[in-house]
Backbone as JSON, one array per atom type, in Angstrom:
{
  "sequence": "XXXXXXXXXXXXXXXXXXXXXXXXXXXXXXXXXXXXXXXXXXXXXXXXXXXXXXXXXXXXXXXXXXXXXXXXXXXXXXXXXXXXXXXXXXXXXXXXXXXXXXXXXXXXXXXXXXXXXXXXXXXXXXXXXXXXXXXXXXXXXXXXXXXXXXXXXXXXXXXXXXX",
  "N": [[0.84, -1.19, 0.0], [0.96, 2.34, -1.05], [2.16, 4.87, 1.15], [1.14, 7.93, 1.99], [1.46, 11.08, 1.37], [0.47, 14.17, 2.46], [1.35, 17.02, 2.36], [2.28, 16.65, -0.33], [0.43, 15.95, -1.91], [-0.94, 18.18, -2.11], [0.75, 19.77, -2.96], [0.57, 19.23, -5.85], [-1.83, 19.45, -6.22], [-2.27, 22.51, -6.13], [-0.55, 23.47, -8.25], [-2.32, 22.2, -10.02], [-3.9, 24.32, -9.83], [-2.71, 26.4, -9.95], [-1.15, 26.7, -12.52], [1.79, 26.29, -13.24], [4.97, 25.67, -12.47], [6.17, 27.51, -11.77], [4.61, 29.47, -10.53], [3.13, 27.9, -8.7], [5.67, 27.72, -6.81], [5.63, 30.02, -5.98], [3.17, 30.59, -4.49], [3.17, 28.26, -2.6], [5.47, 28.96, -1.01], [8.02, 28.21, -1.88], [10.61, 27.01, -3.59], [11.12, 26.75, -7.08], [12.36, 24.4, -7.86], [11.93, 22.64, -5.4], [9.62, 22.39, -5.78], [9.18, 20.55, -8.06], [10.89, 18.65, -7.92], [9.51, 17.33, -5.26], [6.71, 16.73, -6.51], [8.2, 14.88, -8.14], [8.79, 12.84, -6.53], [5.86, 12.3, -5.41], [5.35, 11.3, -7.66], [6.98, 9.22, -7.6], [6.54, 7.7, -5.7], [3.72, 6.82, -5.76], [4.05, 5.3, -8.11], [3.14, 6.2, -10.84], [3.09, 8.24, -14.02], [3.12, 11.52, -13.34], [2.84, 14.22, -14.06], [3.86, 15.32, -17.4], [5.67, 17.1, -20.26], [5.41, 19.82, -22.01], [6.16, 21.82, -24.1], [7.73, 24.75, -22.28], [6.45, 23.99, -20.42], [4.49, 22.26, -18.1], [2.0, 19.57, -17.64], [-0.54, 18.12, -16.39], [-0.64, 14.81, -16.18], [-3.27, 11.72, -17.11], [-3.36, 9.85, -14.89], [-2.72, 11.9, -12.83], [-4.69, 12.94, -12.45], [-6.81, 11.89, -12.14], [-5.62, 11.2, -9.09], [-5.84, 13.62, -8.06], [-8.63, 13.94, -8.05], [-9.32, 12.06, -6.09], [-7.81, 13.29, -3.85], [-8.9, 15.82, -3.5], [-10.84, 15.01, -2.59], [-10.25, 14.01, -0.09], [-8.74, 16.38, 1.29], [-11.04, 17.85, 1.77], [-12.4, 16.26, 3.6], [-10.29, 16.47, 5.56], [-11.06, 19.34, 5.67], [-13.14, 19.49, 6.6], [-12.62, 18.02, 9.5], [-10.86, 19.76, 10.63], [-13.08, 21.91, 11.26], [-14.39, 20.6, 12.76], [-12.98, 20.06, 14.78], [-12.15, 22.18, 15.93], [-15.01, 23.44, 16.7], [-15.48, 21.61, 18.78], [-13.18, 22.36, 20.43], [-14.15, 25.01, 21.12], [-16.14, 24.31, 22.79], [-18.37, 23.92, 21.42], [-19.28, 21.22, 20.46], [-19.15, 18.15, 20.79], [-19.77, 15.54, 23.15], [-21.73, 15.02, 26.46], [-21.96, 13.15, 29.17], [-24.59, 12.59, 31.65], [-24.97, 11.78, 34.86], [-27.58, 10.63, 36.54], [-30.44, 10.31, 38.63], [-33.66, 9.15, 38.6], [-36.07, 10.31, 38.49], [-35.24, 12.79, 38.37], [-34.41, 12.91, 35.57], [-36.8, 13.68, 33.96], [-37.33, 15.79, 34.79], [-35.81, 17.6, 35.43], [-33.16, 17.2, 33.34], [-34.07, 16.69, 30.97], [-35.61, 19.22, 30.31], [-32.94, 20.58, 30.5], [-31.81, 19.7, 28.56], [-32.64, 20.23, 25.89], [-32.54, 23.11, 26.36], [-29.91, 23.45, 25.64], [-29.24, 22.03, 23.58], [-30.37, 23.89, 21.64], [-28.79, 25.93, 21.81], [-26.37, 24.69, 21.54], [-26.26, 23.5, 19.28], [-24.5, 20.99, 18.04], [-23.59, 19.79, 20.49], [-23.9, 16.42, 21.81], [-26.41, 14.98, 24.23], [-25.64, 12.47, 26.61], [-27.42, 10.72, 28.53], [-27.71, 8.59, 31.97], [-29.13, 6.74, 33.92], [-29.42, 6.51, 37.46], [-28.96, 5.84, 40.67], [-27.91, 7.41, 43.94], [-25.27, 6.57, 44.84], [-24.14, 4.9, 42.52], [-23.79, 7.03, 40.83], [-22.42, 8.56, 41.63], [-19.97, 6.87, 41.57], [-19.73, 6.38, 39.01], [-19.08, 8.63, 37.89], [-16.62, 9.3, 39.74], [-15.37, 7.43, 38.13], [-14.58, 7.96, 36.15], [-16.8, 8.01, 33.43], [-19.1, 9.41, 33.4], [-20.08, 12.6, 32.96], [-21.44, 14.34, 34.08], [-22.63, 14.21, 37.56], [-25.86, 14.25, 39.08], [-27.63, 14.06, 41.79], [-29.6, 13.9, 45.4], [-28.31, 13.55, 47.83], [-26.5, 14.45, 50.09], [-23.81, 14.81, 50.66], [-21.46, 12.68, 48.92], [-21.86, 8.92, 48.81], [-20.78, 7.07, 51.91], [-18.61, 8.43, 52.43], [-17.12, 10.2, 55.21], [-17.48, 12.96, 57.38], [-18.42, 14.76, 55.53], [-17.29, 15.93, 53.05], [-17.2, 16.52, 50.0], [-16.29, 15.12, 46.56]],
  "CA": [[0.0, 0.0, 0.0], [1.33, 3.29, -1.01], [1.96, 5.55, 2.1], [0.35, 9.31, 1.17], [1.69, 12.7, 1.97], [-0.7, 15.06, 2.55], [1.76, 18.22, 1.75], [2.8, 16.61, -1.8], [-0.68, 15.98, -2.58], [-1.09, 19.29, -1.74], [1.14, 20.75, -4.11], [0.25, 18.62, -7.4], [-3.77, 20.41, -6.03], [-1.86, 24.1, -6.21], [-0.14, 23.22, -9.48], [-3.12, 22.4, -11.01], [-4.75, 25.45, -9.4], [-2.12, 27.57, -10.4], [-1.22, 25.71, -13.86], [2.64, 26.44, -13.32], [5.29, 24.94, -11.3], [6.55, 28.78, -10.87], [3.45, 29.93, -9.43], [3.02, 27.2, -7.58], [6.43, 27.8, -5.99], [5.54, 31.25, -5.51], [1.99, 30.63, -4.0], [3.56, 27.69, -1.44], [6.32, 29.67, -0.75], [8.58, 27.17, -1.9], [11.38, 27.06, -4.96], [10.56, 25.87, -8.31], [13.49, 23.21, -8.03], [11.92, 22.01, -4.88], [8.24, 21.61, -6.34], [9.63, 19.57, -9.27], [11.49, 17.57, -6.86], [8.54, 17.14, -5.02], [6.27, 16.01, -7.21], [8.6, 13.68, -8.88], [9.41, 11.83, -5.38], [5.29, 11.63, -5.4], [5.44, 10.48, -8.72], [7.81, 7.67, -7.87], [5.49, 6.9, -4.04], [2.57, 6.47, -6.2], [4.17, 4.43, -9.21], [2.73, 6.31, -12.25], [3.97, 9.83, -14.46], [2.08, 12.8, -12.96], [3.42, 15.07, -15.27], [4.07, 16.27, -18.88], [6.43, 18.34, -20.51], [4.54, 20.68, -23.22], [6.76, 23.05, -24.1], [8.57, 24.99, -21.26], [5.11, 23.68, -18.96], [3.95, 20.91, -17.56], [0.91, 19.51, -18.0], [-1.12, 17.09, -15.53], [-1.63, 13.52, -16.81], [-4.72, 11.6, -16.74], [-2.94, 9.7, -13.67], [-2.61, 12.56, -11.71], [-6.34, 14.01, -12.3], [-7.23, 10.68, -10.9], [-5.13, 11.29, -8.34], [-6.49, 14.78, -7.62], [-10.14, 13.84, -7.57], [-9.33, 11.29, -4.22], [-6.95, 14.16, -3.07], [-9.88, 16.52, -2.89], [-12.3, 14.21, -1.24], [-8.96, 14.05, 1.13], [-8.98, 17.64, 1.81], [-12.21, 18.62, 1.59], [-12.39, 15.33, 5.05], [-9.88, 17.41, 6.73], [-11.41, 20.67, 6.36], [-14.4, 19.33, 7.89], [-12.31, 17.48, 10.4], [-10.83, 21.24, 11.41], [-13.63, 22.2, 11.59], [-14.97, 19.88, 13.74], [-11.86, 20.09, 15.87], [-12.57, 23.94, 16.15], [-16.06, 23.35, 17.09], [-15.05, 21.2, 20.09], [-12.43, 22.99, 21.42], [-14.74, 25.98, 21.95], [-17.04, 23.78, 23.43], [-19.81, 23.62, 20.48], [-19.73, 19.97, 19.69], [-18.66, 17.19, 21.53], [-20.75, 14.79, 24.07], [-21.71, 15.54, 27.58], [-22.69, 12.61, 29.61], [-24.91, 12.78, 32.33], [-25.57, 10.0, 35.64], [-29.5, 11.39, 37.42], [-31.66, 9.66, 39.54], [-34.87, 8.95, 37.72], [-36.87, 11.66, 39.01], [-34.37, 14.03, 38.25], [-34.47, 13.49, 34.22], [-38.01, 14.29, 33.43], [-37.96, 17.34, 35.25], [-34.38, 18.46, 35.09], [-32.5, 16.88, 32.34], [-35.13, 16.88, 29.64], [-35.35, 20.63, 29.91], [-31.6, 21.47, 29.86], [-30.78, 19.34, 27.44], [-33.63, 20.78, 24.84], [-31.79, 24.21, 26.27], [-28.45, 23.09, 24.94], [-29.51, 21.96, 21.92], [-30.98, 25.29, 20.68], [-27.34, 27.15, 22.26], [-25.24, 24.07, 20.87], [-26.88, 22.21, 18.68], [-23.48, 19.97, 18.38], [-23.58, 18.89, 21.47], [-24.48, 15.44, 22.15], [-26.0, 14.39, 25.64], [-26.14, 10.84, 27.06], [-28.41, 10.08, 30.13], [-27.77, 7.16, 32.02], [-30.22, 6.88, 35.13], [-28.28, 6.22, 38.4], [-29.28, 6.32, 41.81], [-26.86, 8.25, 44.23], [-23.9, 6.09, 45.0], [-23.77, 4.88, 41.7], [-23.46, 8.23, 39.74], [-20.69, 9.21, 42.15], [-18.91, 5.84, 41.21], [-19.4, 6.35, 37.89], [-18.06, 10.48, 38.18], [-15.06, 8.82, 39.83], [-14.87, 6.19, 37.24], [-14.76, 9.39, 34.33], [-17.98, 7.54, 32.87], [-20.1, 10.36, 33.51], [-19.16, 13.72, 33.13], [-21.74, 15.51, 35.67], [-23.82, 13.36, 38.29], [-27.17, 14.98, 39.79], [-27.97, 13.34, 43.41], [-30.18, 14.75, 46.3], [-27.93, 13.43, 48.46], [-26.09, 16.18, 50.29], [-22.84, 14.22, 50.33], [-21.25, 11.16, 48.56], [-22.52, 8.02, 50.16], [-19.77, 6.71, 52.52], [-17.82, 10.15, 52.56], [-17.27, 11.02, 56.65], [-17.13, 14.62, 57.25], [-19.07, 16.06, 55.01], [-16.84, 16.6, 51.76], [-17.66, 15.85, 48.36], [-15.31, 14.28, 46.29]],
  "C": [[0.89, 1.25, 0.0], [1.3, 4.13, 0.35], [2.03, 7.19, 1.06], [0.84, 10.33, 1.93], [1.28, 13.49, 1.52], [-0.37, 16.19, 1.5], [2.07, 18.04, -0.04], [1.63, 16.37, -2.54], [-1.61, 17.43, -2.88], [-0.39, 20.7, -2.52], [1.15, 20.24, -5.3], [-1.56, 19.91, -6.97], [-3.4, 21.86, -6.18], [-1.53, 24.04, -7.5], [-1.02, 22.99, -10.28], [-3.98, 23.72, -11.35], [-4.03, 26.44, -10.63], [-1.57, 27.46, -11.79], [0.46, 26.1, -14.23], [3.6, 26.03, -12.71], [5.96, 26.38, -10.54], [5.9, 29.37, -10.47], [3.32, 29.33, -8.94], [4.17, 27.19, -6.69], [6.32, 28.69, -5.32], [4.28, 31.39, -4.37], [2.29, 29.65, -2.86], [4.59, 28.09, -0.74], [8.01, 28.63, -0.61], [10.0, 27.45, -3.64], [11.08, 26.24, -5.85], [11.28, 24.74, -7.97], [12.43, 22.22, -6.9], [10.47, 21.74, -4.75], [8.5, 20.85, -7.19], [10.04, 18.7, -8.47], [10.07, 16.85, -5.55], [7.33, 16.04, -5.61], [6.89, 14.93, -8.11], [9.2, 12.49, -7.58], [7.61, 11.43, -5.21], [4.57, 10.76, -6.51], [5.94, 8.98, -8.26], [6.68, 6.86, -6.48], [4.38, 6.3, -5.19], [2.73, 5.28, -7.72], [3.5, 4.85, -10.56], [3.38, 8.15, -12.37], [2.65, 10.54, -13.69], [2.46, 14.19, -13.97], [3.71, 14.96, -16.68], [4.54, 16.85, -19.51], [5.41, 18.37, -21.6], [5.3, 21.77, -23.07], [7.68, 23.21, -23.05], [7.7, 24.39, -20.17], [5.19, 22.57, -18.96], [2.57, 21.08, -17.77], [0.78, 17.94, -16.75], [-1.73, 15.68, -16.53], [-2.83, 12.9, -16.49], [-4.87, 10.93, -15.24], [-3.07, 10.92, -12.34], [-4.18, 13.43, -11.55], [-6.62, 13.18, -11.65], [-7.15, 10.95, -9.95], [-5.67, 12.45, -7.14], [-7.66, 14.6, -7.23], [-10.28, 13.11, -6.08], [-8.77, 12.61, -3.65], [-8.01, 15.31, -2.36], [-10.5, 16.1, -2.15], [-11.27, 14.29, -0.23], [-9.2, 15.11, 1.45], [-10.45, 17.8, 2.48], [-12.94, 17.58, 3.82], [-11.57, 15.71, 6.17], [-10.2, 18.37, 6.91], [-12.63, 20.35, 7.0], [-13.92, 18.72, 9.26], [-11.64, 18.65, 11.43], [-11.58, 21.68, 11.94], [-14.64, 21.62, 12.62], [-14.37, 19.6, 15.08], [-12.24, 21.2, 16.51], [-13.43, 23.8, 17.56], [-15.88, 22.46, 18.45], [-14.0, 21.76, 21.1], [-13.05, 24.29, 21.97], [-15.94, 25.57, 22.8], [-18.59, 23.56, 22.72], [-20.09, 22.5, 20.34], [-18.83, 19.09, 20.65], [-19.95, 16.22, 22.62], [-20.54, 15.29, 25.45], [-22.51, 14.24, 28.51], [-23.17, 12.77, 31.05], [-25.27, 11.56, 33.23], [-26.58, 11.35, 36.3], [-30.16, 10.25, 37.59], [-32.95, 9.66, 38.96], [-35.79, 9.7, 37.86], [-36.08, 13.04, 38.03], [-34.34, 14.37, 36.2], [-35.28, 13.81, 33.61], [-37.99, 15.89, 33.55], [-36.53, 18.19, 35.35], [-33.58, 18.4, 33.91], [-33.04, 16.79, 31.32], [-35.01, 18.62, 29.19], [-33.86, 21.45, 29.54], [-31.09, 20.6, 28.66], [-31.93, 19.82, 26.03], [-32.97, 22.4, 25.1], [-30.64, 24.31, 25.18], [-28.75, 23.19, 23.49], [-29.62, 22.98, 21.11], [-29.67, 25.71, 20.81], [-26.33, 26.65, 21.31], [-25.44, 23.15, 20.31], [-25.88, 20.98, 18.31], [-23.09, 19.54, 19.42], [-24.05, 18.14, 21.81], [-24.64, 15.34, 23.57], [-26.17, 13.25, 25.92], [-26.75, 10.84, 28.85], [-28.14, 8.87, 30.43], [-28.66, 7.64, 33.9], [-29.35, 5.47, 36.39], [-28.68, 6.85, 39.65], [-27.88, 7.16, 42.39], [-25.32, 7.56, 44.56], [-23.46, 5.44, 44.14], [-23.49, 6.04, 40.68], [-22.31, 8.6, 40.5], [-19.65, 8.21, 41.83], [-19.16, 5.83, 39.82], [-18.84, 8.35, 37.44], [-16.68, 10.11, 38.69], [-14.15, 8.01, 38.79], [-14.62, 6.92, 35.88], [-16.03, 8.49, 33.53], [-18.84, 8.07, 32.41], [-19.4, 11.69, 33.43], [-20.13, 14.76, 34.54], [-22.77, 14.22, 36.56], [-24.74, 14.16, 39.48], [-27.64, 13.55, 40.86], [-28.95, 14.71, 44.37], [-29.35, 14.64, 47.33], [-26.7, 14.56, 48.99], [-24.09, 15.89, 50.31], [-22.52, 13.03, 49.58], [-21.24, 10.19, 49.39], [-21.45, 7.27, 50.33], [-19.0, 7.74, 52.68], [-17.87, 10.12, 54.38], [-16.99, 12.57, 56.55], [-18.01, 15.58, 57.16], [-18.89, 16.08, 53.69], [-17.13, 15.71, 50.85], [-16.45, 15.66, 48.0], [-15.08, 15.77, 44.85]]
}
């Protein structure tokens, strides 16, 4: 199986853009020598010509349009995957699971999570219904990310303190 580099697929997709290998050096900020060199090292990874001489130009073979059409669907899977990175690191998208006492999700967790939704509509929540000394053993266990109890401490706790 061919192993794929992103950046060299990345400059055959500029080169076609830009339909030169000296604009495309100029536009990756790169030297002609070392886009030619480039593309002829993913010439050789991939086992077929990607190129053309015509004249002083190059020209894209029918290999490398091939090549291009997966390359886009490639891109086009990381810019949504940015963007989906994004969107979780500001806290828009990602899952939020919840442990509640069976009482507690009709009348509490139904409503905030129909809140959420509208605020962050990429945020997934999971309910799992959990009396009180199991939602704190599953909050210890990272299982859960928040656990709703009436109980005024964690059960077995002396003291007082929550965990």
């Amino acid at each position: 199986m061919t192993e794929w580099d992103i950046k060299k697929l990345h400059i055959l997709r500029t080169l076609d853009e830009r339909g030169t290998v000296t604009a495309t050096a100029r536009a990756l900020l790169m030297t002609p020598s070392a886009v030619s060199q480039q593309l002829s090292n993913l010439a050789k990874q991939v086992g077929v010509e990607l190129l053309e001489a015509h004249g002083r130009r190059v020209r894209l073979t029918g290999a490398a349009r091939l090549l291009l059409g997966h390359a886009d669907a490639v891109f086009a899977q990381l810019e949504r995957a940015d963007a989906e990175l994004a969107a979780y690191v500001q806290g828009e998208a990602g899952e939020v699971r919840v442990g509640a006492f069976s009482t507690a999700v009709p009348a509490l967790v139904v409503p905030a999570v129909r809140a959420l939704r509208v605020a962050h509509p990429g945020v997934r929540v999971r309910v799992r219904e959990a009396e009180a000394g199991e939602a704190y053993e599953l909050l210890a266990a990272g299982e859960v990310d928040l656990a709703l109890s009436l109980a005024a401490q964690a059960p077995g706790e002396a003291g007082g303190r929550g965990r």
